[in-house]
Kinemage of the C-alpha trace (Angstrom):
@kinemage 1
@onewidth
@group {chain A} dominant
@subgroup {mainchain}
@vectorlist {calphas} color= white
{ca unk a 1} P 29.887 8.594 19.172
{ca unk a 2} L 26.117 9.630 19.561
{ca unk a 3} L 25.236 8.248 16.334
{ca unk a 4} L 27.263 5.244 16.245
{ca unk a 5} L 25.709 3.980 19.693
{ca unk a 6} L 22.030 4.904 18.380
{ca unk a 7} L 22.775 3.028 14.621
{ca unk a 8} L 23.730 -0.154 17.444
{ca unk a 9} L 20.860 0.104 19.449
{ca unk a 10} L 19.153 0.337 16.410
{ca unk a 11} L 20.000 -2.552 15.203
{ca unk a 12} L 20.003 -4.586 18.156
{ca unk a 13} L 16.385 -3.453 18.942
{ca unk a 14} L 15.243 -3.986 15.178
{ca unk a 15} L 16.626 -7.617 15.410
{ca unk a 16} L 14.829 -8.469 19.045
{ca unk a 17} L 11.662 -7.217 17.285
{ca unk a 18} L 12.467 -8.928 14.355
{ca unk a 19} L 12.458 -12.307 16.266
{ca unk a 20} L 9.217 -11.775 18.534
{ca unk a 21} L 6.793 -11.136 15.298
{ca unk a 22} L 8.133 -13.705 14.025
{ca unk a 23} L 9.980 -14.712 10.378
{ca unk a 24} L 8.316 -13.327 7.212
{ca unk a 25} L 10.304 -12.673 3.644
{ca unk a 26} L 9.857 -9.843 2.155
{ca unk a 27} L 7.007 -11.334 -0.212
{ca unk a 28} L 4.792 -12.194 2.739
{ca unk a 29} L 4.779 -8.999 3.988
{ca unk a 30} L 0.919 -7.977 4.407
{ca unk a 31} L -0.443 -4.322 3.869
{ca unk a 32} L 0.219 -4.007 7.773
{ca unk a 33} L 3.841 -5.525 8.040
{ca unk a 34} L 4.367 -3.076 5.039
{ca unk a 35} L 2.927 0.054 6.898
{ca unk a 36} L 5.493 -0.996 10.380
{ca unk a 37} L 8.160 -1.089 8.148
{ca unk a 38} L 7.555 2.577 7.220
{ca unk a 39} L 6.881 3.472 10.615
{ca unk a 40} L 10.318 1.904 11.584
{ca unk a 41} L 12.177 3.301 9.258
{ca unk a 42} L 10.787 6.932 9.781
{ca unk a 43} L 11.357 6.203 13.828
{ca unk a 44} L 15.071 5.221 13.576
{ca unk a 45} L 15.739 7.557 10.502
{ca unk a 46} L 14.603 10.816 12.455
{ca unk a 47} L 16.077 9.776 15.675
{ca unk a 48} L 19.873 8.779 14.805
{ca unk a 49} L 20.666 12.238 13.322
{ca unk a 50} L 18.647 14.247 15.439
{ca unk a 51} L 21.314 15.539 18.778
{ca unk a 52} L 18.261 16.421 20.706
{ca unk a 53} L 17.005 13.081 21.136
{ca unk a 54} L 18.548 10.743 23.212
{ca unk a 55} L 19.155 7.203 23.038
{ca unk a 56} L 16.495 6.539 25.849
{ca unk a 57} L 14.076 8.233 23.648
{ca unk a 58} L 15.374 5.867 20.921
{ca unk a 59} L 14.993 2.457 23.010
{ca unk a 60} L 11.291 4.208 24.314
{ca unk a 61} L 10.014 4.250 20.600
{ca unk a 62} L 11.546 0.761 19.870
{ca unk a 63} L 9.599 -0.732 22.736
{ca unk a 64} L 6.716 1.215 22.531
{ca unk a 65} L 6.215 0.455 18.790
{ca unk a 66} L 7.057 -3.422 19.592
{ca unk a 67} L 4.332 -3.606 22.198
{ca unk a 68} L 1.698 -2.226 20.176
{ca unk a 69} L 2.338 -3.959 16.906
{ca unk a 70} L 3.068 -7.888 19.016
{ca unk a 71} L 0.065 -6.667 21.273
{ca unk a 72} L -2.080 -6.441 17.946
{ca unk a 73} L -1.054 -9.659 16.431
{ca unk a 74} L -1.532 -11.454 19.903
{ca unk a 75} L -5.593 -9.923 19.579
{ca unk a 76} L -5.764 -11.034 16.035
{ca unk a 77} L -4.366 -15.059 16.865
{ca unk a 78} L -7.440 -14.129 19.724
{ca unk a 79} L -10.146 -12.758 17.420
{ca unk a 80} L -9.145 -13.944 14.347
{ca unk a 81} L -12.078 -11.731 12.545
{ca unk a 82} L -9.576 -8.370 13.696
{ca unk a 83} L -7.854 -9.781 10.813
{ca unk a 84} L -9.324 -8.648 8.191
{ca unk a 85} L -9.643 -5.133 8.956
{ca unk a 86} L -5.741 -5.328 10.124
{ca unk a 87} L -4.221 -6.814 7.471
{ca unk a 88} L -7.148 -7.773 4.918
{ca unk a 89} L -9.027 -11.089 3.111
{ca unk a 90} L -7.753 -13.167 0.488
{ca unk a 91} L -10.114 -12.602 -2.353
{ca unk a 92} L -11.393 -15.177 -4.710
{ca unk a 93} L -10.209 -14.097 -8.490
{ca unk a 94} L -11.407 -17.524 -9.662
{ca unk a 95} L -14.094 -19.645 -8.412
{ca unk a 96} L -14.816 -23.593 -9.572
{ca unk a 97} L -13.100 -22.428 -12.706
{ca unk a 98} L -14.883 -19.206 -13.487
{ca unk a 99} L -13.305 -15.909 -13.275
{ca unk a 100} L -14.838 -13.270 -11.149
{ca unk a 101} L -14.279 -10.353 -13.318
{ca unk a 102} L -15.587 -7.662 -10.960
{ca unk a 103} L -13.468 -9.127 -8.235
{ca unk a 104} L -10.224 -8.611 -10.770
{ca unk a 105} L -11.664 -4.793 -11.296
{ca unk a 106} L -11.751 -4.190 -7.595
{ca unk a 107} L -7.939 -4.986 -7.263
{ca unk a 108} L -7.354 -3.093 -10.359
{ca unk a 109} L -6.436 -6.657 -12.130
{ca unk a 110} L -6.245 -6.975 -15.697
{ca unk a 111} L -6.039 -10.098 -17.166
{ca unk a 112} L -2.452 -9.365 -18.028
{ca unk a 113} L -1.199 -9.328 -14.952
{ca unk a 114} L -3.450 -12.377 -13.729
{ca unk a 115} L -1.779 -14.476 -16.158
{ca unk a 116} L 1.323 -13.238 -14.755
{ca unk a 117} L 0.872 -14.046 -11.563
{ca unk a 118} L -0.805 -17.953 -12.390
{ca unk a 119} L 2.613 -18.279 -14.547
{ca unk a 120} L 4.468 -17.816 -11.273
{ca unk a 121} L 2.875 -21.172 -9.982
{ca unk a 122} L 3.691 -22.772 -13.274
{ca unk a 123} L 0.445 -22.560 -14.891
{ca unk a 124} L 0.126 -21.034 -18.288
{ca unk a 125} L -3.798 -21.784 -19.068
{ca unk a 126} L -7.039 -20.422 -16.863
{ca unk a 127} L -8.517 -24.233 -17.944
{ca unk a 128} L -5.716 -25.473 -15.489
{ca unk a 129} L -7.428 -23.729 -12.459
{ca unk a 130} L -10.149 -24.569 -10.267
{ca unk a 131} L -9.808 -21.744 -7.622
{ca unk a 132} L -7.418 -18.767 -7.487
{ca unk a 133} L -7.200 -16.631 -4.436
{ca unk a 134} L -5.728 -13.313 -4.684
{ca unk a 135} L -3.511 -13.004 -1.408
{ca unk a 136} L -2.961 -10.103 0.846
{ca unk a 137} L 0.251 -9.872 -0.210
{ca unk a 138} L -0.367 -9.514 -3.605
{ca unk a 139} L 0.065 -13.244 -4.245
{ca unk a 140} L -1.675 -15.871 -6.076
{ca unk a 141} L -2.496 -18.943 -4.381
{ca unk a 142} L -3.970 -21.727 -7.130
{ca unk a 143} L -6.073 -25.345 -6.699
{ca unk a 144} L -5.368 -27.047 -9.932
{ca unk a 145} L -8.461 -28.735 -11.737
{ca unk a 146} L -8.072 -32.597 -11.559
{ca unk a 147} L -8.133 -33.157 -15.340
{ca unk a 148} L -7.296 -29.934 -17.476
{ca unk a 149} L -6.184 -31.456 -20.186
{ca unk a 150} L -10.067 -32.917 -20.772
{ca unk a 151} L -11.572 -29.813 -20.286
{ca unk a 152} L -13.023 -27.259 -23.049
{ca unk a 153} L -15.741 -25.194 -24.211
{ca unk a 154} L -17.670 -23.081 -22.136
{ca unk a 155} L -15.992 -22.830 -18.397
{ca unk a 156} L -19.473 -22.446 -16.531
{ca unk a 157} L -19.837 -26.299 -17.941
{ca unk a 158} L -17.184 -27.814 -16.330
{ca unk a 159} L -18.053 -26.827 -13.057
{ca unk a 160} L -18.165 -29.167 -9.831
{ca unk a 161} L -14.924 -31.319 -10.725
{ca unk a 162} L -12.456 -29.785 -7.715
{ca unk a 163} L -14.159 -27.909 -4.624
{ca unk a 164} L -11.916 -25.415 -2.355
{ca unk a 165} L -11.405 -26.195 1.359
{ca unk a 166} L -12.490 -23.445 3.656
{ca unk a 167} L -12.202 -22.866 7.464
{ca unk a 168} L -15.049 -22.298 8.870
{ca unk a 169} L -13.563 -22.692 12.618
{ca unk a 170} L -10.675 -21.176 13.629
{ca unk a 171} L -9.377 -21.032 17.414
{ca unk a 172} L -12.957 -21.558 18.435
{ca unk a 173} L -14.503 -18.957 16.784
{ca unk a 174} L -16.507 -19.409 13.972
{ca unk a 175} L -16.023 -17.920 10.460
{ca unk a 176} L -18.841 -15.629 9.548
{ca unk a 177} L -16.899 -14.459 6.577
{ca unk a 178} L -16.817 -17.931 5.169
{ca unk a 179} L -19.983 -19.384 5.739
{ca unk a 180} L -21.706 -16.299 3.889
{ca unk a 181} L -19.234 -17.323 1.133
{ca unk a 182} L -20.304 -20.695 0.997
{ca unk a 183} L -23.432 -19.816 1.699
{ca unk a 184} L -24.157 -21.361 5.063
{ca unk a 185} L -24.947 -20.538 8.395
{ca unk a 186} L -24.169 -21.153 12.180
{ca unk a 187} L -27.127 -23.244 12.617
{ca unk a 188} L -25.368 -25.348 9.503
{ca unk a 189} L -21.920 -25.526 11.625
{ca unk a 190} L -23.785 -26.982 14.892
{ca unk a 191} L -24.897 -29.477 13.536
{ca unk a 192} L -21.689 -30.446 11.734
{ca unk a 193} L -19.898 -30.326 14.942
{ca unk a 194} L -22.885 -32.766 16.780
{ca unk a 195} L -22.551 -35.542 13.786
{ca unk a 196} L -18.905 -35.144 15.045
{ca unk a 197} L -19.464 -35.578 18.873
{ca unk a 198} L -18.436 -31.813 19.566
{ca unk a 199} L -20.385 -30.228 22.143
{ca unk a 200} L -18.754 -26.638 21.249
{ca unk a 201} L -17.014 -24.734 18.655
{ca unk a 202} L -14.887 -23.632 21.667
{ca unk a 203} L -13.193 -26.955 21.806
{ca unk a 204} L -12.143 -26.833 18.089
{ca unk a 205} L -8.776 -25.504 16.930
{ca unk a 206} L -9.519 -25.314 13.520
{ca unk a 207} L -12.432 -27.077 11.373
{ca unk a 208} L -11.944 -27.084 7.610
{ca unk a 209} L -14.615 -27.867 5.050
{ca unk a 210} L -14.576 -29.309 1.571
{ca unk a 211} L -17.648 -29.870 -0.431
{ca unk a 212} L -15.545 -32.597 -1.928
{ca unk a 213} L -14.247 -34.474 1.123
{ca unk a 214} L -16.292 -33.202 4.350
{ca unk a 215} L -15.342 -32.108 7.343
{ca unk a 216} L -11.706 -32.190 8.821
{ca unk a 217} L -10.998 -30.478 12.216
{ca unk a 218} L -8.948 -30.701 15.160
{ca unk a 219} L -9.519 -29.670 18.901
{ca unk a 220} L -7.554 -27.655 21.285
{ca unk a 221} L -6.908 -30.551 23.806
{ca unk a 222} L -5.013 -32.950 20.997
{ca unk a 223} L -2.442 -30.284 20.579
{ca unk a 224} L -0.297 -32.140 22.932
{ca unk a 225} L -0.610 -35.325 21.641
């Protein structure tokens, strides 16, 4: 009776938690989600079978560990830069069609499994990619080149065709991360947002930039329009 009223409370509690982190498949899962998901098994594992704790030790942990973990995500939507020490950066594998072969050492990438992972999003030659970020997930995310089929020789000489979008705003709070990428600066971002009539970065949602195509952004107050 013990056990079968902790495995239901179990469940119940793993579902409610489920639903307030929100929906993510199994291939989305970040080094973080991965880590709870250890942590939650261990927790309901040791606790169902073990007669000396009781279920309100059971629904403690469960609310406890739900606290911290949507408490942690709710500081990361605040200070988006948290995210990268809690769940990582996407890292750039390939950039303006060159591949970054110390970045592909760092994750222990060969170029095996690289091709692997660009066959997954249908493509089956590096002359087909502009820009390949290596996801926290272990993911590939790819930005075709415009013209593949037109492209040869040396790589280094076809670059400048496709540029990748970046943001360099988000909730407010600019991207320090990605301006040193693109190497920019905050001084650089001001005056973006003053050709746009935008007093503040505090009254942009989000601001993407494309060498390509500019500045797109949106502010906070349009969300309800």
């Amino acid at each position: 009776m013990s056990i079968g009223v902790k495995l239901t409370v179990a469940l119940i509690g793993l579902l409610v938690m489920t639903r307030l982190l929100g929906k993510k498949e199994i291939s989305q899962l970040t080094a973080f989600d991965f880590v709870s998901s250890l942590m939650l098994s261990e927790l309901v594992g040791n606790t169902i079978y073990d007669d000396e704790v009781h279920l309100s030790h059971l629904i403690f942990a469960l609310a406890l560990w739900t606290l911290l973990a949507l408490g942690l995500e709710k500081l990361i939507a605040l200070f988006p830069r948290l995210s990268r020490y809690a769940a990582g950066t996407p890292v750039l594998l390939i950039r303006d069609g060159v591949v970054d072969f110390k970045a592909m050492k760092r994750n222990n990438l060969d170029f095996a499994q690289l091709g692997m992972l660009l066959r997954e999003n249908n493509i089956f030659s590096l002359r087909e990619v502009a820009y390949a970020l290596f996801e926290t997930n272990g993911s590939i995310s790819v930005l075709r080149q415009k013209e593949p089929e037109e492209i040869s020789g040396n790589a280094k000489a076809q670059r400048g065709s496709v540029s990748l979008p970046a943001y360099i705003i988000e909730n407010g709070s600019i991207n320090e991360d990605t301006l040193k990428r693109l190497g920019r600066n905050r001084l650089w971002v001001e005056q973006l947002l003053q050709l746009s009539g935008i007093p503040h970065q505090k009254r942009v949602l989000f601001a993407e930039w494309s060498d390509s195509s500019g500045l797109y952004y949106q502010l906070k107050e349009e969300q309800e329009d």
